[in-house]
N, C-alpha and C positions, 0 to 999 in steps of 0.2 A: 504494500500500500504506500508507503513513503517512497520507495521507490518511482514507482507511478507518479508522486505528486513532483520530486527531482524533475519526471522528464520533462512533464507538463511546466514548471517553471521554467527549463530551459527552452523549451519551445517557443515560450513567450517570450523571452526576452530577446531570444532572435530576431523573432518581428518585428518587433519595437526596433532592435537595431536597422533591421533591413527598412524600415516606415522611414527614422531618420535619414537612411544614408540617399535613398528615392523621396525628391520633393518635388511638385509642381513638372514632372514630367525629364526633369533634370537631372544626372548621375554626376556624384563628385567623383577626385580622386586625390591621392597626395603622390605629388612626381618625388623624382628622385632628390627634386629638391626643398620637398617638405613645404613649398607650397601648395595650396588647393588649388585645384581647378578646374573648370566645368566643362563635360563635353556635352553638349547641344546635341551632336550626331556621330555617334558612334565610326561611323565611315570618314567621319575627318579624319580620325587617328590613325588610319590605315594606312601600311608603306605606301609607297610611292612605288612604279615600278622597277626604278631603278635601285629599290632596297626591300626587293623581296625575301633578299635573306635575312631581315632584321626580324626578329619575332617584337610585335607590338603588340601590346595589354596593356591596361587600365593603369601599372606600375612602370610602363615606358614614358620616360618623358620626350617630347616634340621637340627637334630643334632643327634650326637650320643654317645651311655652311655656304657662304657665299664663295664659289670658284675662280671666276674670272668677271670683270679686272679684279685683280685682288691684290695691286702694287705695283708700280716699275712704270706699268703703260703709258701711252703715248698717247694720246688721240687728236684730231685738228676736226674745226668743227665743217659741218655736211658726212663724217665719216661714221661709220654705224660700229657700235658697241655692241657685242653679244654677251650679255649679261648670261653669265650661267650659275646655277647651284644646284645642291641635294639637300635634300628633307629627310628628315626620320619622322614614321608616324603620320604625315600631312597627307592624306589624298590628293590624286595628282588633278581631280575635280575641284579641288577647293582652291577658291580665291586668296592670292597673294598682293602684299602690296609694296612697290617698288618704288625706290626714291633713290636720287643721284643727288648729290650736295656739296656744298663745298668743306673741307674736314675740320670738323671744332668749330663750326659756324655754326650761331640760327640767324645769324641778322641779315642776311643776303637771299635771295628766291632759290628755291631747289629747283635746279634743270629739269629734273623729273622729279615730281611731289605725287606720292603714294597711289601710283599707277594699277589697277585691278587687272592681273592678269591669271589665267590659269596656273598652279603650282605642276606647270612641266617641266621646271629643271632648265628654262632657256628664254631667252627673249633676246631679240634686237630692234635695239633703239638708236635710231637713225639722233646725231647731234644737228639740232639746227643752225641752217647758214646764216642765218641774222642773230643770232643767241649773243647777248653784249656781254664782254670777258673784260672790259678795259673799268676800271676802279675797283674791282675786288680785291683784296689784301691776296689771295692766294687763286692760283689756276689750278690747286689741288683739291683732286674730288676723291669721294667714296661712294660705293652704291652700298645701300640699307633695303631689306628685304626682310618682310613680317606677313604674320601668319594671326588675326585676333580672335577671339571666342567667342561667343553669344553674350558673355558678360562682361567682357572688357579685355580679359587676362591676352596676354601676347606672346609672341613664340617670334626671336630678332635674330636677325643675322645679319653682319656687314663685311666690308672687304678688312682686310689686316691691316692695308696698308695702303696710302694714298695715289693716286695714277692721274695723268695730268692732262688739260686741255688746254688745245691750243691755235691759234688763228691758222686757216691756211694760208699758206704762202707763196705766191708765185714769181720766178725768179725771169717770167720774161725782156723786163727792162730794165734789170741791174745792170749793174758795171764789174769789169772783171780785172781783178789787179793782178798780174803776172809780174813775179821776182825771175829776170832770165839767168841773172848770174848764179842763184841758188836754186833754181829749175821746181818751183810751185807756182802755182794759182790759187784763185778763188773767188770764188762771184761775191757783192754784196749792194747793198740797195742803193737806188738811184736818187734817195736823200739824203744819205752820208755822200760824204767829201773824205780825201783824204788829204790827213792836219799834218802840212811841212813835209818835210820831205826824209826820203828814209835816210838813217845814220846808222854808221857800224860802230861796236867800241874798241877798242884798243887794250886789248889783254896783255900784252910784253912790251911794257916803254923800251925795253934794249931793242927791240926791233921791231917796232911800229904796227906787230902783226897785230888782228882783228878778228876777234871769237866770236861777234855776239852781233845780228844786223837787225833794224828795228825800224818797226812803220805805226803811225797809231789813226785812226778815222774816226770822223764825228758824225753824228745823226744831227743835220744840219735847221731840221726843223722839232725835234725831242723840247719837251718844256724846260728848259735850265734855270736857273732862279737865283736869285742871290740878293738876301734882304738883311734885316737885323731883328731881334724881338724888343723885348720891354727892357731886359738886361741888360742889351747891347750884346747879345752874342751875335755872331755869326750864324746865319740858319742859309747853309748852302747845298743847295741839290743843281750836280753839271749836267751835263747835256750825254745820251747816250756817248757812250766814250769803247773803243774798241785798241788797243795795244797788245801789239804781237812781237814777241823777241824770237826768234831765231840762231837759240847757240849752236855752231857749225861745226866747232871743234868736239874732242871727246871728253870736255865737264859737260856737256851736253848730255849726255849718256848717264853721266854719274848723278845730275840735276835730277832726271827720271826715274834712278835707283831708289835717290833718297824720297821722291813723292812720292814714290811704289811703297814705300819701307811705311812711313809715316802712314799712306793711308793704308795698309794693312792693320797698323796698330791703331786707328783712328786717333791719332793723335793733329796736333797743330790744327791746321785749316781742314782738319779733316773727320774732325769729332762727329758733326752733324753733315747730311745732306750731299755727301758724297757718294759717289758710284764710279762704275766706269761705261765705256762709250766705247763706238769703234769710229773711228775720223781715217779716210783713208786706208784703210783696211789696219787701221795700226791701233791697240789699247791706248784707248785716254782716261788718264786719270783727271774726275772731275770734284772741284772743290766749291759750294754755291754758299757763301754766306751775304748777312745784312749786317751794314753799320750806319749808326744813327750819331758818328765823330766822324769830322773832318780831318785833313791832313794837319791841322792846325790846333789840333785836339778841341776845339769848339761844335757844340751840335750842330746836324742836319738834320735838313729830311733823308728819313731813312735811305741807305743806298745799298741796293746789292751787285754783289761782286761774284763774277765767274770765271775760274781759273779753269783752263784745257790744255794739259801736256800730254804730246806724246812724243815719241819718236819719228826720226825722218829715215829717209827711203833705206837707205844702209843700215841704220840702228845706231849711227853713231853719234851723229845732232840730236837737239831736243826743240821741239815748240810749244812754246805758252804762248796762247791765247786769253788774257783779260778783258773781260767784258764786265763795264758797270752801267748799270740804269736808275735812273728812283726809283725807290718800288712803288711809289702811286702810280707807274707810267706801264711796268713790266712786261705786263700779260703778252702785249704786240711784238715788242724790243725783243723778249727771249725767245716767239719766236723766229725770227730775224735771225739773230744770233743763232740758233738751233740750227737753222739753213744755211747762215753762210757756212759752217760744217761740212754739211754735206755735200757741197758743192768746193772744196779744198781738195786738190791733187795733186801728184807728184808729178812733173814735167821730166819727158828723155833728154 
């Protein structure tokens, strides 16, 4: 008899469990991360087909992995982004929402603001040719891609790491500087001028020889400024400015060792925002920072500076490429700069 009554108390209190955990047509659950959260419909939570080997239940939490872009990339606008990712849990039915931004911003418009698209693991999104890049502090973006619930709850995913936009460029009507004596070229735009004339230096006063030959251009129309504040500082932002040295001898070579070494160990100019490049089929080490001090240790407007060394045809020379712009101005000037790159060869 007391037995009997054991069962029956446990019977009931099942129900009462199961009454709570079922309300208003709605099932919780607690993911793996000890939040609650409600599935509306059973079939959201269902892999996707490209993770039909995940076993999903009520104790799998949903997430999702943004794959591409997901750092490094390049894009110029009219060129289309194929946004891709995987889901765990997400049916491939259910709406997703896609946004492209710029990184650590809210105060500027999202490129793409929370676009509804199918959770297929793909989309491409064409960048628009009128889309305005010029005043934003940065041309770095992220794509954000989320999944939300019947009652709020979300399920984020974004890229790692920032990927860049940037003007198209076309190099129909530039002008082309060719060095004959040291056998390069390279196109650059038909609003720089180049500033005085080129000069070599003189590395052995005993014999007059000459390591190192140098040209620098100016972006003749870039906003340059030069005012005072309330202080009386200096508050000076120049003019796109472009200098190239060309060491021909082999510290040239050794000049390259030691950028190579440095940004290996991310040291110097090389802590932040550096990578490498290929500029004429040869590795460039690239160093991009901002300062907001003048040569005169007084404030500016912010300035950024980009250093490009590589090597020349032989391996024995080195070339740095410095490029400074305001950064109010960048977005067009970098790229500019990005292009006259690519358009640098080695002359027979």
């Amino acid at each position: 008899m007391n037995k009997n009554k054991g069962i029956i108390s446990l019977g009931l209190i099942m129900i009462i469990v199961l009454g709570i955990a079922v309300v208003g047509g709605g099932a919780y659950y607690l993911g793996r991360n000890g939040f609650k959260q409600e599935v509306k419909n059973l079939e959201n939570i269902l892999p996707n087909p490209e993770n039909k080997n995940i076993d999903c239940d009520l104790n799998t939490t949903p997430s999702i992995k943004v794959l591409s872009p997901n750092g490094g990339e390049i894009f110029t606008l009219g060129q289309t982004i194929n946004i891709k990712w995987i889901s765990k849990c997400i049916n491939s039915s259910a709406l997703v929402y896609l946004s492209i931004g710029i990184k650590d911003s809210q105060a500027v418009p999202e490129l793409l603001d929370n676009m509804r698209v199918s959770n297929t693991g793909s989309y491409n999104f064409i960048i628009p040719t009128n889309y305005n890049l010029n005043g934003y502090i940065s041309n770095k973006y992220q794509v954000a891609i989320s999944y939300i619930y019947g009652n709020g709850d979300s399920v984020n995913g974004h890229s790692d790491n920032s990927f860049t936009i940037n003007y198209k460029v076309s190099t129909t009507n530039w002008k082309t500087y060719a060095n004959v004596k040291h056998g390069f070229s390279f196109k650059y735009p038909d609003t720089w001028s180049q500033w005085g004339n080129e000069s070599e230096a003189v590395c052995d006063l005993n014999t007059g020889a000459t390591c190192v030959t140098m040209v620098d251009f100016m972006d003749t129309v870039s906003q340059g400024i030069e005012s005072y504040d309330g202080n009386n500082n200096e508050v000076y932002a120049p003019k796109d400015h472009l200098h190239i040295e060309y060491h021909f001898d082999s510290n040239g070579s050794e000049l390259y060792q030691y950028a190579t070494s440095q940004f290996e160990a991310k040291q110097g100019l090389y802590v932040i925002n550096s990578k490498k490049i290929e500029v004429a089929g040869k590795t460039a080490i690239v160093s991009d920072i901002v300062s907001s001090i003048n040569g005169k240790g007084k404030p500016m407007i912010p300035l950024r500076f980009i250093s490009i060394q590589f090597l020349d045809k032989n391996n024995i020379g080195e070339f740095d490429f410095q490029f400074s712009t305001p950064k109010t101005n960048d977005s067009t000037e970098v790229s500019n700069f990005e292009k006259i790159l690519t358009t640098f060869k080695f002359n027979n």
